[in-house]
N, CA, C and O atoms as a Maestro MAE file, in Angstrom:
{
 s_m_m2io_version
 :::
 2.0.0
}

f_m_ct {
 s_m_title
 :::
 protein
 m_atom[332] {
  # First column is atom index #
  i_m_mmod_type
  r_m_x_coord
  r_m_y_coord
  r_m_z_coord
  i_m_residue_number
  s_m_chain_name
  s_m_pdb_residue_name
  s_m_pdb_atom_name
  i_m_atomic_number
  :::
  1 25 -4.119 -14.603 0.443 1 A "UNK " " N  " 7
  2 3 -3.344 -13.619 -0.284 1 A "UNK " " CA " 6
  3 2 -3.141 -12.413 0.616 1 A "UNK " " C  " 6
  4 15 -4.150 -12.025 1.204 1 A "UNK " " O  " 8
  5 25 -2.139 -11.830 0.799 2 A "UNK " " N  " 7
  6 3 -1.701 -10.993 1.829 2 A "UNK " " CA " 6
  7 2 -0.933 -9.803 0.845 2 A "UNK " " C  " 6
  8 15 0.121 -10.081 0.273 2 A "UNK " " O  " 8
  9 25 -1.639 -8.313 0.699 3 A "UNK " " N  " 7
  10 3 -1.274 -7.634 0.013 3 A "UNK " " CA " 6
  11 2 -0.538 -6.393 0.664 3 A "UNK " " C  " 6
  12 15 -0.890 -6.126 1.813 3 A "UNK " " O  " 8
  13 25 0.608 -5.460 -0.018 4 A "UNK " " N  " 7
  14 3 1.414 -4.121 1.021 4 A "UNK " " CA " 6
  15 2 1.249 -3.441 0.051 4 A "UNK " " C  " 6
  16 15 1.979 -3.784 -0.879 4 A "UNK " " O  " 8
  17 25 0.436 -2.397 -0.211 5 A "UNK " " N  " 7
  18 3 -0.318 -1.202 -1.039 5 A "UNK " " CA " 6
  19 2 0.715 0.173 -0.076 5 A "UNK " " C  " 6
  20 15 0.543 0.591 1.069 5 A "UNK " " O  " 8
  21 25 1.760 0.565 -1.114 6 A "UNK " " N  " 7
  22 3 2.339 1.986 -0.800 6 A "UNK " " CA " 6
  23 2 1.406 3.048 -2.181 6 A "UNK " " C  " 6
  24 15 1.221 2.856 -3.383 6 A "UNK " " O  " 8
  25 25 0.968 4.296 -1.107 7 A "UNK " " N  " 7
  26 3 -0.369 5.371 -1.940 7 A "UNK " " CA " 6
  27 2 0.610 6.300 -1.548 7 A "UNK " " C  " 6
  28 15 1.491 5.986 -0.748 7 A "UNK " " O  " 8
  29 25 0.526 7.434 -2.055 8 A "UNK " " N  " 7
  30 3 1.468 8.676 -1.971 8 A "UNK " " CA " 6
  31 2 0.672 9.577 -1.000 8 A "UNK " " C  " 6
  32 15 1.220 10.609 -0.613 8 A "UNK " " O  " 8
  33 25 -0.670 9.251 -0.542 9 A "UNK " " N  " 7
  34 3 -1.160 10.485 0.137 9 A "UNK " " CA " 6
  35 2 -2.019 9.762 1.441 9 A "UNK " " C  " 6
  36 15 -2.370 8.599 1.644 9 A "UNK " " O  " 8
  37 25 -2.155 10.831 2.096 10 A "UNK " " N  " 7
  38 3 -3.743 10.227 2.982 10 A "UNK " " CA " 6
  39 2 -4.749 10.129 2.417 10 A "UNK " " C  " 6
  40 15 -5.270 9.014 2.410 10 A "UNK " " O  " 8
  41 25 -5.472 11.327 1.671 11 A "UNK " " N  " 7
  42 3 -6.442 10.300 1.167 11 A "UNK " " CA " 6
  43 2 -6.299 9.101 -0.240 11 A "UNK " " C  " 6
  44 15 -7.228 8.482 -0.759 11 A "UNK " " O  " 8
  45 25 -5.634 9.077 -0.404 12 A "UNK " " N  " 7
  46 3 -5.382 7.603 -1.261 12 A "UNK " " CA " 6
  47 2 -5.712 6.289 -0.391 12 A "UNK " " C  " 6
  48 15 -6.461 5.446 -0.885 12 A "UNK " " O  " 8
  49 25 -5.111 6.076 1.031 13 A "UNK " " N  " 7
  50 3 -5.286 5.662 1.827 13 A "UNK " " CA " 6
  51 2 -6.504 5.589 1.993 13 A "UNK " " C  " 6
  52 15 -6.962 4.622 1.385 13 A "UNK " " O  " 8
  53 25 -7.438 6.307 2.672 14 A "UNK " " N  " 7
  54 3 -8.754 6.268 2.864 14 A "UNK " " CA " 6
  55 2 -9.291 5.464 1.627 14 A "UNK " " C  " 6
  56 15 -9.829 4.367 1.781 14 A "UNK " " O  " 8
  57 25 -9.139 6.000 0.494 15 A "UNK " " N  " 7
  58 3 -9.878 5.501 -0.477 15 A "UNK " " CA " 6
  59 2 -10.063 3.814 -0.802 15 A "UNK " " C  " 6
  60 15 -11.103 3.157 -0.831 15 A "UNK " " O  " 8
  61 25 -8.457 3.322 -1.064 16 A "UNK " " N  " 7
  62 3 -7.834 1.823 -1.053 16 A "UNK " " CA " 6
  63 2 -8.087 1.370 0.002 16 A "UNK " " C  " 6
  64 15 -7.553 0.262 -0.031 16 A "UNK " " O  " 8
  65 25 -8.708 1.524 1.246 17 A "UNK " " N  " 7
  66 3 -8.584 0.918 2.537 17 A "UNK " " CA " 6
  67 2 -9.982 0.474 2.547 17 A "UNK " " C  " 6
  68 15 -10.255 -0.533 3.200 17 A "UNK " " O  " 8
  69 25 -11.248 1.330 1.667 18 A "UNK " " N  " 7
  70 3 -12.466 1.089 1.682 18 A "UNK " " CA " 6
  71 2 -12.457 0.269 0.354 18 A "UNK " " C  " 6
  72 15 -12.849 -0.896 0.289 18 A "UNK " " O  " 8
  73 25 -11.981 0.975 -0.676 19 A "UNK " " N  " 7
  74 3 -12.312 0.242 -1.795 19 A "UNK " " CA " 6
  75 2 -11.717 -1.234 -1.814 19 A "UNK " " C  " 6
  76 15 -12.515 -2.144 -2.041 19 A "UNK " " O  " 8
  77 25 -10.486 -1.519 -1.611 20 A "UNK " " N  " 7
  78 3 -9.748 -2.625 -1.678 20 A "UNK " " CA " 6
  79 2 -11.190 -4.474 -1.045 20 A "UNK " " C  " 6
  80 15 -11.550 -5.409 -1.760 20 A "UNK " " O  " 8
  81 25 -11.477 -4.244 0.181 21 A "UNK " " N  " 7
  82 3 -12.782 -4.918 0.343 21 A "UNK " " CA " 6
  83 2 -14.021 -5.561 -0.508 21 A "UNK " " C  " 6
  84 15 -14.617 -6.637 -0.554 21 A "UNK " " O  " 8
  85 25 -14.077 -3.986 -1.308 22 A "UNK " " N  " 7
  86 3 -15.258 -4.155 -2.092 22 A "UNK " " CA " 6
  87 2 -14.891 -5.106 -2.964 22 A "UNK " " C  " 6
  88 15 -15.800 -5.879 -3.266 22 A "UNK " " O  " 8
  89 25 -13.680 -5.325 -3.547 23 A "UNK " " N  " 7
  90 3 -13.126 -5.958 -4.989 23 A "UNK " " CA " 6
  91 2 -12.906 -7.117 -4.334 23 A "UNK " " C  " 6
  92 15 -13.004 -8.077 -5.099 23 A "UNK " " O  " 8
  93 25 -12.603 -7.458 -3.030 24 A "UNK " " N  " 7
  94 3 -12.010 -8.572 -2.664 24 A "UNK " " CA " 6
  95 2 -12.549 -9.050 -1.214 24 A "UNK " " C  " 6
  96 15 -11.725 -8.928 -0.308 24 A "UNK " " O  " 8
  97 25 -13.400 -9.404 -0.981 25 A "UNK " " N  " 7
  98 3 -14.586 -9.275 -0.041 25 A "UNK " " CA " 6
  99 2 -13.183 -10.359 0.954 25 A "UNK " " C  " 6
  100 15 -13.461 -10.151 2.134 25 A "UNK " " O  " 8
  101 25 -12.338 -11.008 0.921 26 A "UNK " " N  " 7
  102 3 -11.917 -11.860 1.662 26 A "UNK " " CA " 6
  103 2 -10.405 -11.239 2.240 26 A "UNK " " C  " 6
  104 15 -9.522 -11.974 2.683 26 A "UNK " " O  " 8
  105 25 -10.316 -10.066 2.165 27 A "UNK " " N  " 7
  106 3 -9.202 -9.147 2.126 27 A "UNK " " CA " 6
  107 2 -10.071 -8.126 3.460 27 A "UNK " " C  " 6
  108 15 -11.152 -7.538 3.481 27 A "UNK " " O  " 8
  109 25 -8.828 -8.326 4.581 28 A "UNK " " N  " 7
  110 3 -9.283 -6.835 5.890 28 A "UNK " " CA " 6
  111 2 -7.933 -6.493 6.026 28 A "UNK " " C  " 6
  112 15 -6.958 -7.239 5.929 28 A "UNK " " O  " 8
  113 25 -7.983 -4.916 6.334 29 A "UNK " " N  " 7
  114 3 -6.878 -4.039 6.514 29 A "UNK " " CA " 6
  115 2 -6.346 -4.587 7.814 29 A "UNK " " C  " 6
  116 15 -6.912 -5.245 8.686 29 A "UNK " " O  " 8
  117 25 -5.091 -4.136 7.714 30 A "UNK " " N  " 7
  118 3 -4.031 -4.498 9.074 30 A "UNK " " CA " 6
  119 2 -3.539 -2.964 9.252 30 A "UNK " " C  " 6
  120 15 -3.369 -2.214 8.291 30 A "UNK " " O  " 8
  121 25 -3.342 -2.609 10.538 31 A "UNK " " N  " 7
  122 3 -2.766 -1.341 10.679 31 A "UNK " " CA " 6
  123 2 -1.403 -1.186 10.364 31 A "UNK " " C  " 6
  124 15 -1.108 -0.322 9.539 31 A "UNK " " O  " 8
  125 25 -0.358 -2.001 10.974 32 A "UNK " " N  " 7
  126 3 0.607 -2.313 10.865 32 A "UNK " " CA " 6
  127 2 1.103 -3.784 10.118 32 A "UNK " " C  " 6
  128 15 0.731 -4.934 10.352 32 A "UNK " " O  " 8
  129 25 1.977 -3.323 9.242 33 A "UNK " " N  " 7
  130 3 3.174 -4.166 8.328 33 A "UNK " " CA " 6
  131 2 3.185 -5.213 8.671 33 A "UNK " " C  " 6
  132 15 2.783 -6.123 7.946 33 A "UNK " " O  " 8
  133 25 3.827 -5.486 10.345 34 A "UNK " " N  " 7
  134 3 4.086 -6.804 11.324 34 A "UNK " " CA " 6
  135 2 2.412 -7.547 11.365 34 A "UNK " " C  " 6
  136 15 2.565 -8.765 11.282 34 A "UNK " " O  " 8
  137 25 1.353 -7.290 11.437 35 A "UNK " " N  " 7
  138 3 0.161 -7.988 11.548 35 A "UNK " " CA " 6
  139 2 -0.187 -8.213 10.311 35 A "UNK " " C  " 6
  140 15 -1.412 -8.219 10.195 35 A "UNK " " O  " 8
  141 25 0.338 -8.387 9.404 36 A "UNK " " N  " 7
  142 3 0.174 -9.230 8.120 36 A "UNK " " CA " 6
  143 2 -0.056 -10.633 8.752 36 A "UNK " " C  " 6
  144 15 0.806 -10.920 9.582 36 A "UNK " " O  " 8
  145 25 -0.972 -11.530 8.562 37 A "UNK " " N  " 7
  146 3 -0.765 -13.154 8.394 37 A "UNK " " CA " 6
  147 2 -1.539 -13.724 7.545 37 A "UNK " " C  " 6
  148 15 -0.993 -14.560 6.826 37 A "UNK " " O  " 8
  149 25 -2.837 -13.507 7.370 38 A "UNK " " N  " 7
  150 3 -3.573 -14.171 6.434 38 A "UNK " " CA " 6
  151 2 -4.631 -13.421 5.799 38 A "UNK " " C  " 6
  152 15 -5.503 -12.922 6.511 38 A "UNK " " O  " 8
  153 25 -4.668 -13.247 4.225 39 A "UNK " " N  " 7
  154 3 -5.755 -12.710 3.354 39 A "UNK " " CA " 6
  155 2 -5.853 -11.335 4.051 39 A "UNK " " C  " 6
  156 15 -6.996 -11.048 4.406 39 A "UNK " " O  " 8
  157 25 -4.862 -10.399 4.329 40 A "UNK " " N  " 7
  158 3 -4.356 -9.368 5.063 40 A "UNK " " CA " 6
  159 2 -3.860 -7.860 3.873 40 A "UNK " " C  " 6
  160 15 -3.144 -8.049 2.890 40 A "UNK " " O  " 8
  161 25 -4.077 -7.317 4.021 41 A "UNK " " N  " 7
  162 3 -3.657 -5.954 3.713 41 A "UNK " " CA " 6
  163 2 -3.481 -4.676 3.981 41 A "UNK " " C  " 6
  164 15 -4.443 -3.930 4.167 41 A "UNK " " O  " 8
  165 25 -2.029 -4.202 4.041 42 A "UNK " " N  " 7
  166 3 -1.498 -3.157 4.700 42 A "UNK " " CA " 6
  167 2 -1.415 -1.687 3.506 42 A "UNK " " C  " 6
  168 15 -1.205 -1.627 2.295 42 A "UNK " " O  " 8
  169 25 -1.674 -0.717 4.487 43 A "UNK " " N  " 7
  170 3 -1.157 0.326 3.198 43 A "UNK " " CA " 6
  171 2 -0.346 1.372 4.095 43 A "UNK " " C  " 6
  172 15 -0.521 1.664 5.278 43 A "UNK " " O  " 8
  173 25 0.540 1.822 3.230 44 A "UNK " " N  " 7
  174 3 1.892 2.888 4.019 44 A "UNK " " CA " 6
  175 2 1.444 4.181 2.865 44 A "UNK " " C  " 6
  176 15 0.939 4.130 1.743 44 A "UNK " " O  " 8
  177 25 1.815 5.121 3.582 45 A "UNK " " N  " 7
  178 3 1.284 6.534 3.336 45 A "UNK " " CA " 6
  179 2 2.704 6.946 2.823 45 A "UNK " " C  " 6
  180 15 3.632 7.063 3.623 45 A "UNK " " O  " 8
  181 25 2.853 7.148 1.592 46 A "UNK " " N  " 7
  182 3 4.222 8.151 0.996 46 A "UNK " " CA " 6
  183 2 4.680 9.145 1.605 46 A "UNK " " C  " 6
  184 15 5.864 9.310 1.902 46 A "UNK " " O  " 8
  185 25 3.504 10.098 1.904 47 A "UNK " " N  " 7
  186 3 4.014 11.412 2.140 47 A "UNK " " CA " 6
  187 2 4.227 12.344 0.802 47 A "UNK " " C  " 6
  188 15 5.059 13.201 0.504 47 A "UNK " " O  " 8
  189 25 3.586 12.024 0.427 48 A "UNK " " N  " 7
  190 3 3.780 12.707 -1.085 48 A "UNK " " CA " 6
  191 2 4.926 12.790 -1.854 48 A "UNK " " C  " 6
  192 15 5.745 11.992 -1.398 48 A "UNK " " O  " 8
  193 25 5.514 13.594 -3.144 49 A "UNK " " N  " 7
  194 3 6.493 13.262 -3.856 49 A "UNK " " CA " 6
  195 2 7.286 14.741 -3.101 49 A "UNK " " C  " 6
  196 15 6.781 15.815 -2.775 49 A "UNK " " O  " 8
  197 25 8.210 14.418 -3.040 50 A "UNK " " N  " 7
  198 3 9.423 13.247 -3.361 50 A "UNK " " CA " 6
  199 2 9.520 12.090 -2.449 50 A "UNK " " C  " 6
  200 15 10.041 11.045 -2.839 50 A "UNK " " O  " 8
  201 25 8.959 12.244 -1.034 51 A "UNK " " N  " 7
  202 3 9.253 11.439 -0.107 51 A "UNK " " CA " 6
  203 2 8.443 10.223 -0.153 51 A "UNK " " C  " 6
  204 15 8.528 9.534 0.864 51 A "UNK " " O  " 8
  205 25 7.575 9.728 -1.204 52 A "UNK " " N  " 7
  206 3 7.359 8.721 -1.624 52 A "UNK " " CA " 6
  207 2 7.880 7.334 -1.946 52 A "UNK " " C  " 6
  208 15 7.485 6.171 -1.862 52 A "UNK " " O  " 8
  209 25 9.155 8.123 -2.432 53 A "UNK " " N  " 7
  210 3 10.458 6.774 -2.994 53 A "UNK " " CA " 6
  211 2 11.365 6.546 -1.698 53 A "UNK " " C  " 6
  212 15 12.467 6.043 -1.917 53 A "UNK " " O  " 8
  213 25 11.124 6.772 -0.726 54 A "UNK " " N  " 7
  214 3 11.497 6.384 0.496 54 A "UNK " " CA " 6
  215 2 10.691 5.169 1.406 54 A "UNK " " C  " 6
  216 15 11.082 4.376 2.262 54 A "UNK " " O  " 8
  217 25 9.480 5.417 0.827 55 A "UNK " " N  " 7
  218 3 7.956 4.659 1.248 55 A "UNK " " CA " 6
  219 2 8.542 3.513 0.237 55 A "UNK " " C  " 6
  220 15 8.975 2.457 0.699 55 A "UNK " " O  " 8
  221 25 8.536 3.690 -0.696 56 A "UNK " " N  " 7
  222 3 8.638 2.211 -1.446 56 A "UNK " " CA " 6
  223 2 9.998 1.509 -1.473 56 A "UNK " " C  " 6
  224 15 10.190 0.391 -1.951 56 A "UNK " " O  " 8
  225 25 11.098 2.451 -0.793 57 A "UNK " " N  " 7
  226 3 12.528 1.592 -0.744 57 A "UNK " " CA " 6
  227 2 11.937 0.681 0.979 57 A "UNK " " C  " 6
  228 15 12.262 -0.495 1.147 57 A "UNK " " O  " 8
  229 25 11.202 1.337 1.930 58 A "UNK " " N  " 7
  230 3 10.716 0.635 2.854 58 A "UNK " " CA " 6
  231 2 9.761 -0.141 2.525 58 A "UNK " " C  " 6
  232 15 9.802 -0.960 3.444 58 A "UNK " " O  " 8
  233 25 8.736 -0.527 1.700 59 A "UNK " " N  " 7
  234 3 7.780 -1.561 1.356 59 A "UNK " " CA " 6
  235 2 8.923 -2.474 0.811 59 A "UNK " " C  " 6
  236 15 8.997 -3.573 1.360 59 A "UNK " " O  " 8
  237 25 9.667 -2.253 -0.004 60 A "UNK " " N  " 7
  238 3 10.755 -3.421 -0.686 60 A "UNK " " CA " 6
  239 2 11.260 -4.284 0.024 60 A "UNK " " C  " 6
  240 15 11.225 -5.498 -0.178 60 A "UNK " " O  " 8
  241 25 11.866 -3.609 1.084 61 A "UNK " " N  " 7
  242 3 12.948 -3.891 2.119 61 A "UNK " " CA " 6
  243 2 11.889 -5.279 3.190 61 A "UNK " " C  " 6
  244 15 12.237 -6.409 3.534 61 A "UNK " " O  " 8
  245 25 10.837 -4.683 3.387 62 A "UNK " " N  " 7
  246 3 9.789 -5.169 4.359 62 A "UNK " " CA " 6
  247 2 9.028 -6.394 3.282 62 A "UNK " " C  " 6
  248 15 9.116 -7.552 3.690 62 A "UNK " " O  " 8
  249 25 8.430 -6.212 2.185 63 A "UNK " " N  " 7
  250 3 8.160 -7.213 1.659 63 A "UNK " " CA " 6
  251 2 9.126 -8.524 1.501 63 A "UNK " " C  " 6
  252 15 8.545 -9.610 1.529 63 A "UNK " " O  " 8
  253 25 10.280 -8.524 1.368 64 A "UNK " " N  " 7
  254 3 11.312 -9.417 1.279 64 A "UNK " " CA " 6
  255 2 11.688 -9.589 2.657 64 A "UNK " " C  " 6
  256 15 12.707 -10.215 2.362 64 A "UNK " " O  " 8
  257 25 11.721 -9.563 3.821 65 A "UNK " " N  " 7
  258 3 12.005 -9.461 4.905 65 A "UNK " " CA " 6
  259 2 10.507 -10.382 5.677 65 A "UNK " " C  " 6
  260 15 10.843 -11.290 6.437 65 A "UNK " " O  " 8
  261 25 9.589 -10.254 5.570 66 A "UNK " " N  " 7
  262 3 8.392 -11.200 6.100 66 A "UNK " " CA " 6
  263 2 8.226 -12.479 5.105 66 A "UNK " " C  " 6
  264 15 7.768 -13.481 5.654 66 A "UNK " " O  " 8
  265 25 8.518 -12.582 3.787 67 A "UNK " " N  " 7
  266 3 7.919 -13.428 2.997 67 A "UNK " " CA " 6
  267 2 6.603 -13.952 3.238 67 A "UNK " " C  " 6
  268 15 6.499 -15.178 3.204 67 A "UNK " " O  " 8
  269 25 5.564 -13.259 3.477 68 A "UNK " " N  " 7
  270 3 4.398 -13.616 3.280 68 A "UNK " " CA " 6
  271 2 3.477 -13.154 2.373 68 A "UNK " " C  " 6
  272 15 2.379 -13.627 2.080 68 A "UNK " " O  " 8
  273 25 4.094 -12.089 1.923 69 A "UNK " " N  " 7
  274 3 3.395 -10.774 1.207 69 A "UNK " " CA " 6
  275 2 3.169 -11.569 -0.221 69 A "UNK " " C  " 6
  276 15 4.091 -12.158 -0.785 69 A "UNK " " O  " 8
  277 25 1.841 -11.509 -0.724 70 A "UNK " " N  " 7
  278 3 1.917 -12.009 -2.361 70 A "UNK " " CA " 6
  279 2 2.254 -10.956 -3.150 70 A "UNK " " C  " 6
  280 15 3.190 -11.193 -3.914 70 A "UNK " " O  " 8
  281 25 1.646 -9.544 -3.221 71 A "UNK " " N  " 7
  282 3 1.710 -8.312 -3.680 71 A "UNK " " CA " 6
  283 2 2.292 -7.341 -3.262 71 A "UNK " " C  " 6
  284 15 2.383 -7.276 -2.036 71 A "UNK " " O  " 8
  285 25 2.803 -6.410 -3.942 72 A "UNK " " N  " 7
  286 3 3.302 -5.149 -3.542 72 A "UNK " " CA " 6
  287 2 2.748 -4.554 -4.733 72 A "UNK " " C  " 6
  288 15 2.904 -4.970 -5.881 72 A "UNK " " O  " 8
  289 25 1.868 -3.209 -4.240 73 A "UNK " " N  " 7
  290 3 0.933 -2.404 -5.160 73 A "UNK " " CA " 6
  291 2 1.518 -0.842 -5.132 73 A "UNK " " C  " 6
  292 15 0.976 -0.223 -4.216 73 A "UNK " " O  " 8
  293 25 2.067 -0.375 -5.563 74 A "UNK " " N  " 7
  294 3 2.273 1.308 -5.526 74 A "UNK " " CA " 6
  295 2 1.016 2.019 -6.396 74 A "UNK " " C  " 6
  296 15 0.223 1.420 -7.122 74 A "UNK " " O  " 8
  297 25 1.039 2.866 -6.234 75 A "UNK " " N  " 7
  298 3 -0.502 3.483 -6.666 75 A "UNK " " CA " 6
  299 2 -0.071 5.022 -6.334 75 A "UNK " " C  " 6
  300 15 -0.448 5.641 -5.338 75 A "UNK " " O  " 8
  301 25 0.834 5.547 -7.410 76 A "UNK " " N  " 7
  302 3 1.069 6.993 -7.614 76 A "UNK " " CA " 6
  303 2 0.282 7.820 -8.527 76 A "UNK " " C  " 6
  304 15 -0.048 7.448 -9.653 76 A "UNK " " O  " 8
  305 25 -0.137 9.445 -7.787 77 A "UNK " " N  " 7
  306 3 -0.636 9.853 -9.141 77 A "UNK " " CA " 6
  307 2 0.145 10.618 -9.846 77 A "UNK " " C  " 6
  308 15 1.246 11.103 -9.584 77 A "UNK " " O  " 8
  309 25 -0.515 10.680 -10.756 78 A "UNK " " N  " 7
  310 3 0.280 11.244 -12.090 78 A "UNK " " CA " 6
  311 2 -0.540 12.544 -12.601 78 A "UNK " " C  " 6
  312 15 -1.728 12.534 -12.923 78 A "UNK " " O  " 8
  313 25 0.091 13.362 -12.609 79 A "UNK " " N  " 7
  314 3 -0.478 14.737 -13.274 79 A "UNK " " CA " 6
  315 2 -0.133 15.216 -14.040 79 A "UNK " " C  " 6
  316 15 1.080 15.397 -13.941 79 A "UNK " " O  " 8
  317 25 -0.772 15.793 -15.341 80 A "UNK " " N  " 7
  318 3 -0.162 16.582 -16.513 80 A "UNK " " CA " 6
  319 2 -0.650 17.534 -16.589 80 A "UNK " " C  " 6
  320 15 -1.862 17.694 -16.730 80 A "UNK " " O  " 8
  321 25 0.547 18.762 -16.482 81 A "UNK " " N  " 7
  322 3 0.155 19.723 -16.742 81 A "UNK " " CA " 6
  323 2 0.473 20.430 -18.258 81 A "UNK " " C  " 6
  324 15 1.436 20.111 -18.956 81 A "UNK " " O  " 8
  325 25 -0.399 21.314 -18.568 82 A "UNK " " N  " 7
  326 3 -0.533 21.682 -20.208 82 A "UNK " " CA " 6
  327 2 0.005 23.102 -20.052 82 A "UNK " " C  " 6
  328 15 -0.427 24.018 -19.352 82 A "UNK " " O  " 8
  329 25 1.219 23.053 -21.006 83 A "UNK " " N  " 7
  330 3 2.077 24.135 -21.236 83 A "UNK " " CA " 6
  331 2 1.717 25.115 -21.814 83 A "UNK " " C  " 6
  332 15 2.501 26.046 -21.998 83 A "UNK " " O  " 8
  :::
 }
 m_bond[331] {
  # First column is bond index #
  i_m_from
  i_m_to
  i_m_order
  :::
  1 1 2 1
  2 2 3 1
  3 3 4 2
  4 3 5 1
  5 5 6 1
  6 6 7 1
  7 7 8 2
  8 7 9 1
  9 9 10 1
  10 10 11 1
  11 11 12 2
  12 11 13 1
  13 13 14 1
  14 14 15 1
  15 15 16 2
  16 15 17 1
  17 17 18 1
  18 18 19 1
  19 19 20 2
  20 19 21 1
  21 21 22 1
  22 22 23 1
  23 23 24 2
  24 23 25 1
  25 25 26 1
  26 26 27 1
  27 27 28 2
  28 27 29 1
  29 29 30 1
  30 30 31 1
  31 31 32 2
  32 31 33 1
  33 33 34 1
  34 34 35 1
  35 35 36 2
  36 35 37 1
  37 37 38 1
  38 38 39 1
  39 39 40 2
  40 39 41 1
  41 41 42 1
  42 42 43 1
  43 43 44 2
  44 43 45 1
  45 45 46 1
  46 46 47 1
  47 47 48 2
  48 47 49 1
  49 49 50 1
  50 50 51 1
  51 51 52 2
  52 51 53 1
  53 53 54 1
  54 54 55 1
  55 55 56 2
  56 55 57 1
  57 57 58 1
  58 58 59 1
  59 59 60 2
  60 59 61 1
  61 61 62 1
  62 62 63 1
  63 63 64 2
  64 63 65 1
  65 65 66 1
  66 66 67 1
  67 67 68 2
  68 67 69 1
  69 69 70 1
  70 70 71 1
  71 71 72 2
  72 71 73 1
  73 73 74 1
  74 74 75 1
  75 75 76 2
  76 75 77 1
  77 77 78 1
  78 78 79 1
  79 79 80 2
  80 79 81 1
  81 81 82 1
  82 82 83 1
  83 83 84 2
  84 83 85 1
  85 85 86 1
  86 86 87 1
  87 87 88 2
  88 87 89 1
  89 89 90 1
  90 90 91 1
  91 91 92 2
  92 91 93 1
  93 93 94 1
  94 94 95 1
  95 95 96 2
  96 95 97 1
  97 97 98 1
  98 98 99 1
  99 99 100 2
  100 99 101 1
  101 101 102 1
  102 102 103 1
  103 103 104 2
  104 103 105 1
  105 105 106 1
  106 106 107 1
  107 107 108 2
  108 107 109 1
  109 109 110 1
  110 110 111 1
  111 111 112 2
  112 111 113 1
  113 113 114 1
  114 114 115 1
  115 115 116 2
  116 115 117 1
  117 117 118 1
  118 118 119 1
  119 119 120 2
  120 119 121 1
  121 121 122 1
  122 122 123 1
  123 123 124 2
  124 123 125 1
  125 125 126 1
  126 126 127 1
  127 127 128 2
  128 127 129 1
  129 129 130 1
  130 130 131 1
  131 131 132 2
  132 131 133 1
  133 133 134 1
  134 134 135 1
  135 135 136 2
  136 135 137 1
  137 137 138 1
  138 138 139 1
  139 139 140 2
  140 139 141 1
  141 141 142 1
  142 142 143 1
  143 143 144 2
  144 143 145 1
  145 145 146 1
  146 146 147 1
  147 147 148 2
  148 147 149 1
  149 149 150 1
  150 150 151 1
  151 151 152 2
  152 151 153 1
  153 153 154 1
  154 154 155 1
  155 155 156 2
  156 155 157 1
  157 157 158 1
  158 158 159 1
  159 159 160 2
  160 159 161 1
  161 161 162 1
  162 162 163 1
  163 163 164 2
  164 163 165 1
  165 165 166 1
  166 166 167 1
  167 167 168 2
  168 167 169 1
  169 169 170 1
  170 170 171 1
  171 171 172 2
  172 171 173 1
  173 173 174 1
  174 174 175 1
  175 175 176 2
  176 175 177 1
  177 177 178 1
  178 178 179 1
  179 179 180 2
  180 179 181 1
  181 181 182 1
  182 182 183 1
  183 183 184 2
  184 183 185 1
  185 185 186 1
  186 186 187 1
  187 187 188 2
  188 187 189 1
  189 189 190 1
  190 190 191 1
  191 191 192 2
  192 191 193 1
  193 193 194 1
  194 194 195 1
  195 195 196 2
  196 195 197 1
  197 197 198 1
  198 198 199 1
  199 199 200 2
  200 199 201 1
  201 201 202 1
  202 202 203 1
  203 203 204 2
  204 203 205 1
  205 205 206 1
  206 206 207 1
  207 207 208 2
  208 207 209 1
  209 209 210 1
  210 210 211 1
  211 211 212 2
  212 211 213 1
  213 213 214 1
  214 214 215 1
  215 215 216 2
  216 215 217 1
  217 217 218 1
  218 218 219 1
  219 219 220 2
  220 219 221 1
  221 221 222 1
  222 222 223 1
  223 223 224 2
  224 223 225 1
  225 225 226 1
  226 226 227 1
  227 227 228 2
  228 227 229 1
  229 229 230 1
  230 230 231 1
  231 231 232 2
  232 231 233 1
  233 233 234 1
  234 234 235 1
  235 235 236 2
  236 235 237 1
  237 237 238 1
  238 238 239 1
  239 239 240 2
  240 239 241 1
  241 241 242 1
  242 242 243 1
  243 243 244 2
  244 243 245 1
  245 245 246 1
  246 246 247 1
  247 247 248 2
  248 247 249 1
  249 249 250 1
  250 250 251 1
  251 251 252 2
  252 251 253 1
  253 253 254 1
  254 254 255 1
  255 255 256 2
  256 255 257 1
  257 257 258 1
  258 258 259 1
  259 259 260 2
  260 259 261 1
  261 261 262 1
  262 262 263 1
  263 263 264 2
  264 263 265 1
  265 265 266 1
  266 266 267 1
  267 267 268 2
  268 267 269 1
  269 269 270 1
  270 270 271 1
  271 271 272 2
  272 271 273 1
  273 273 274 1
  274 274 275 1
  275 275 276 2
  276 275 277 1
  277 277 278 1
  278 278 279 1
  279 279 280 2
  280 279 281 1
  281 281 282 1
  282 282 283 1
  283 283 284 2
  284 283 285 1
  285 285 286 1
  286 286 287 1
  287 287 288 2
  288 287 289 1
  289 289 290 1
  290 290 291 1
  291 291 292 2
  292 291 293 1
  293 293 294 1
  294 294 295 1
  295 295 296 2
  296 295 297 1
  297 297 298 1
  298 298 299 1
  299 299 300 2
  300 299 301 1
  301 301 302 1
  302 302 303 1
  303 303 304 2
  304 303 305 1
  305 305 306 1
  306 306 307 1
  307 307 308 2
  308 307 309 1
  309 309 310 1
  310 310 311 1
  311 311 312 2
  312 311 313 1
  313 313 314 1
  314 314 315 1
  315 315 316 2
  316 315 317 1
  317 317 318 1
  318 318 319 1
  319 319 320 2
  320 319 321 1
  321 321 322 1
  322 322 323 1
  323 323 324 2
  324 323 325 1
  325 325 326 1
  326 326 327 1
  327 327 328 2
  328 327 329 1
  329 329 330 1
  330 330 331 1
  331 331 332 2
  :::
 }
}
């Protein structure tokens, strides 16, 4: 299973890059997109909002373009603020 995790921040990154392992002991990070091949997982850094939805029109584009990818995970946060 070969997963492409777009996070909106750096540390989101950090976090999913350690945690992701723990849940799936047969899953190691790839630095780059192109070194996807087997039981592989990549994560791309948003850049925060707005420039986030730029990160995921490029995970789209790239997931359909390798066909190896089983998953595509976005993992935005969400904040509410009280009026």
């Amino acid at each position: 299973m070969n997963i492409y995790v777009v996070v909106e921040g750096i540390c989101e990154k950090h976090v999913y890059k350690n945690w992701i392992p723990h849940v799936n002991k047969r899953l190691s990070f790839v630095n780059y997109s192109h070194e996807i091949q087997s039981n592989n997982f990549y994560i791309l850094t948003g850049g925060g909002f707005p420039a986030y939805y730029d990160s995921i029109d490029i995970a789209i584009e790239e997931v359909n373009t390798y066909g190896n990818i089983d998953r595509l995970v976005i993992g935005i946060d969400s904040e509410c603020r009280a009026s």
